[in-house]
C-alpha positions in Angstrom: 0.0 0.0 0.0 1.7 2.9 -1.0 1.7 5.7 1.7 3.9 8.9 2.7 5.6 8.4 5.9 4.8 11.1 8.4 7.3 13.9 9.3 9.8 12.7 12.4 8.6 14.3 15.3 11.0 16.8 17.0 10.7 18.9 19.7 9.3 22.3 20.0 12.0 24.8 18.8 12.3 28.1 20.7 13.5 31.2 19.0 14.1 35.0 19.7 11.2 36.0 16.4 9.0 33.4 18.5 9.3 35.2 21.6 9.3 38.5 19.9 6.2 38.0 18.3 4.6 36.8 21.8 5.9 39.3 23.2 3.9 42.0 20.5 1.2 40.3 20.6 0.5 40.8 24.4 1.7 44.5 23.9 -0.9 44.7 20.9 -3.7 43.5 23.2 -2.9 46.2 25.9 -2.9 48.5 23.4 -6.0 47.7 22.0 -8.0 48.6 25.3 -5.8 51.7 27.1 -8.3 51.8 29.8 -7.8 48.6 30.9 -4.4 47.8 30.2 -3.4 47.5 34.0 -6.1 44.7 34.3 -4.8 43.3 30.8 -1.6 42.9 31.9 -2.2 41.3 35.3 -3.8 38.4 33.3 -1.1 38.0 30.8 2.1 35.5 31.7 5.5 36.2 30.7 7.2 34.7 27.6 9.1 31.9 29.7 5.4 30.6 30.8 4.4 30.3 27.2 7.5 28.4 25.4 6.9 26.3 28.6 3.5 25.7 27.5 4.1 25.5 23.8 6.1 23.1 24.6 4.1 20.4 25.9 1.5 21.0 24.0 3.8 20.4 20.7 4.2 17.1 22.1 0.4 16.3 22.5 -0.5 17.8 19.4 2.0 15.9 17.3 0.7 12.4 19.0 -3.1 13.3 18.3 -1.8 14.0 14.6 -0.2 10.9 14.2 -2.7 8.9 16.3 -5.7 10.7 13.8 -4.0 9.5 11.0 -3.5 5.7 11.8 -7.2 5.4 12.6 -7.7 7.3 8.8 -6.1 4.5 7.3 -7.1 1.7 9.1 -11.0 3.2 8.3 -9.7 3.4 4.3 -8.5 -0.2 4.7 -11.3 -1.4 6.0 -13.4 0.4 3.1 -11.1 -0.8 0.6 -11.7 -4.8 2.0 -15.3 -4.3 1.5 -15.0 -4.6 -2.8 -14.6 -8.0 -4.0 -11.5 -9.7 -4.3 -10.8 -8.7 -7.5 -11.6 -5.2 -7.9 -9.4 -4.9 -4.6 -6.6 -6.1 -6.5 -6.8 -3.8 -9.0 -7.8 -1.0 -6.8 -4.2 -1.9 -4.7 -2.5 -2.0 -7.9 -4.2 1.2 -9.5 -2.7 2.9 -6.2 0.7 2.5 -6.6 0.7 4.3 -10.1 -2.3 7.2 -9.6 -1.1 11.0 -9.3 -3.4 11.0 -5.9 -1.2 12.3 -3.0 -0.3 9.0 -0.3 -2.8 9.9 2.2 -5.9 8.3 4.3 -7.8 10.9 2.6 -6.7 10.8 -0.9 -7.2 7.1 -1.1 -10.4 7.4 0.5 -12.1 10.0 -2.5 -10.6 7.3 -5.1 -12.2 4.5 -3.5 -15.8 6.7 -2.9 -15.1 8.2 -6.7 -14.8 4.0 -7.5 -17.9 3.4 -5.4 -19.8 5.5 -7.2 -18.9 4.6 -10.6 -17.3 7.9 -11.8 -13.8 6.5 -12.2 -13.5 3.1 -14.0 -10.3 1.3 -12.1 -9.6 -0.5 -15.3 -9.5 2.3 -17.2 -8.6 5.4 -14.9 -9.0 8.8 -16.7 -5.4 10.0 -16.0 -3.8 7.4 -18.4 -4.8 7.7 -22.2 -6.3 4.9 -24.2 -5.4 5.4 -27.6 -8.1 3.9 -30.0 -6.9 0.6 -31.2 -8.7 0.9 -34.4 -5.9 1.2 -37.4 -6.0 3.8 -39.8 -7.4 2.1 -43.6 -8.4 3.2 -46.9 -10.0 -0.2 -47.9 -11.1 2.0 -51.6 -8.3 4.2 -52.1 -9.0 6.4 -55.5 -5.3 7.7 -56.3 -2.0 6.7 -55.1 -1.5 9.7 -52.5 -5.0 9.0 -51.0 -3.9 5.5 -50.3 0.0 5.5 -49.3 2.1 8.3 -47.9 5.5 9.2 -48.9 7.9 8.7 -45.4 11.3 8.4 -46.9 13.6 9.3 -49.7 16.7 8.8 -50.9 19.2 8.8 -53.6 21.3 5.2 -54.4 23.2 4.3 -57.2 25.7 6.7 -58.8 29.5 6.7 -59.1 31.8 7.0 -62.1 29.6 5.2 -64.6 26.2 5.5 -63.3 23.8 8.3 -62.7 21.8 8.2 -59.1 18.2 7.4 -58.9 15.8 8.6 -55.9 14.6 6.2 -54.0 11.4 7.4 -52.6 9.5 4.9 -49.5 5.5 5.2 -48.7 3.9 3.5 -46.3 0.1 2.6 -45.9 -3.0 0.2 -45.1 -5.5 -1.1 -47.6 -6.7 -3.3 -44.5 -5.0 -6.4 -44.2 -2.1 -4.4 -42.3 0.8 -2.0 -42.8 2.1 -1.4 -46.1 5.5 -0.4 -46.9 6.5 0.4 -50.6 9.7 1.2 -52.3 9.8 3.0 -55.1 12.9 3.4 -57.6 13.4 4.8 -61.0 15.0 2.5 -63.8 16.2 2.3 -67.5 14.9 0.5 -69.5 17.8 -0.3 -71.0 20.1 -1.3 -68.0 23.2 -1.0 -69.6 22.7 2.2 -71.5 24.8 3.9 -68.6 28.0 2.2 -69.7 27.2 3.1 -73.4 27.3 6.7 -72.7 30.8 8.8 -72.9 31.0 9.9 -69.5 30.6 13.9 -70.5 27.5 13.0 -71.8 26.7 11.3 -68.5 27.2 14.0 -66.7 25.2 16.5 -68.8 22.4 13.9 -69.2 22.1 14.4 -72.9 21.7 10.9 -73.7 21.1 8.8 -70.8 17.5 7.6 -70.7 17.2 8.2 -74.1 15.5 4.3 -74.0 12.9 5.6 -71.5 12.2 4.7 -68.2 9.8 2.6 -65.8 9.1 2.3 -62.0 9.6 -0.6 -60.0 8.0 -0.6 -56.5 8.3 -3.5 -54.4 5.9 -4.3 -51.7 6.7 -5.4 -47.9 3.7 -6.3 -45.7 0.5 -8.5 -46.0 -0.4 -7.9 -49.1 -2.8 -9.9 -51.3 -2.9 -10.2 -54.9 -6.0 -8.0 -55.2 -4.2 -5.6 -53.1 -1.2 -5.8 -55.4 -3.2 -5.3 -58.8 -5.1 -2.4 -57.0 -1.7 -0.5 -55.9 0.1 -1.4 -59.3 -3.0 -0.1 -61.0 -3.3 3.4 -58.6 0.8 4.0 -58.9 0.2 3.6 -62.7 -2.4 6.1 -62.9 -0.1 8.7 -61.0 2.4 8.5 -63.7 3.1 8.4 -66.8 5.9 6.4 -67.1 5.5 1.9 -67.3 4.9 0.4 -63.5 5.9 -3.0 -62.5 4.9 -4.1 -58.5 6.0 -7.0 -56.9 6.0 -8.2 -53.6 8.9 -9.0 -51.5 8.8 -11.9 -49.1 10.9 -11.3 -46.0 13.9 -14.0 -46.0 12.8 -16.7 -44.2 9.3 -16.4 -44.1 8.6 -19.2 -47.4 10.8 -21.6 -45.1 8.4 -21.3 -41.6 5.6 -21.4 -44.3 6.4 -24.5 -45.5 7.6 -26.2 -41.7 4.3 -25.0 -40.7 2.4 -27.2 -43.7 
């Protein structure tokens, strides 16, 4: 049961602004009533009287405290043993993690606010629940609508070769996440090393054979899926559009252990 240890008790500290202050505030009172400030005075005691009494009744005051707050938490206890065994538990366990201060009185309003029905101890309102639902576009009617672009970068290149972008989208038609990889080839792959290199580098008269788009799928995706994205990416541009899906390395051997 989580709890916050009362304060060590010490005993009553005099000091000079303590006296002082007593000391004002019997001159105050005399003050207050001029007429009767002999008879005021002759009722008043002197500051040694006082810290005297102060002292002893720091003492009694801090067991009365401590005594006060036992009996708080052996009355929350025995509130908190009156739910059923399993609410209990997660009431113990929802305890230990609330922002509620460690007090008798603190974990008294969460058990009256439980009692009530206005906090659910399975789902307390200080900790969000994010909707588990996932984001889909089941019907997607372009390629933006249905994937989003999270990634890009530029591979290939180097003496010979001219670098392509690399762009990576990610989306859900439903079956799960979709991760697609999207790179810009020739047609003719070895045009690059038919090509003078100052022609390269002008690009004058590489991809003079054309170009087409290769994207290759990662995820659960099913052939409808894949004849829907290849058909949407081909719509977007102009250029040819081959899809295929790539199977993660390993995954055709567990298939086949699994049959």
């Amino acid at each position: 049961m989580r709890f916050r240890p009362s304060p060590r008790s010490e005993p009553y500290r005099e000091t000079t602004r303590k006296r002082a202050a007593f000391l004002r505030k019997q001159r105050l009172e005399r003050e207050a009533l001029p007429l009767f400030a002999e008879a005021i005075a002759a009722r008043q005691h002197g500051v040694d009287a006082e810290m005297a009494r102060r002292a002893v009744w720091w003492g009694e005051a801090e067991r009365a405290r401590r005594s006060q707050r036992a009996a708080d938490w052996r009355r929350m206890r025995a509130r908190l043993f009156t739910f059923d065994p399993a609410l209990r538990r997660t009431i113990r366990a929802l305890w230990r993690t609330c922002p509620y201060p460690a007090d008798p009185h603190s974990f008294g309003d969460l058990l009256h606010q439980i009692a009530i029905g206005r906090i659910d101890p399975h789902r307390p309102p200080w900790i969000f629940h994010a909707p588990t639902q996932a984001r889909t576009t089941p019907n997607p009617a372009t390629f933006d609508a249905a994937f989003r672009q999270i990634g890009k970068r530029a591979v290939g290149g180097g003496p010979k070769t001219t670098p392509a972008d690399e762009l990576i989208f990610c989306g859900n038609l439903g079956a799960g996440i979709l991760f697609l990889t999207s790179r810009v080839r020739l047609v003719e792959p070895n045009e690059s090393f038919y090509t003078s290199s100052n022609h390269r580098l002008r690009d004058s008269h590489v991809g003079r054979s054309g170009h087409w788009i290769d994207i290759e799928v990662r995820g659960p995706c099913s052939d409808a899926d894949l004849a829907l994205i290849e058909r949407l990416a081909q719509a977007a541009d102009t250029r040819p559009v081959a899809v295929r899906r790539i199977v993660p390395f390993g995954a055709g051997t567990e298939a086949r252990a699994a049959s």
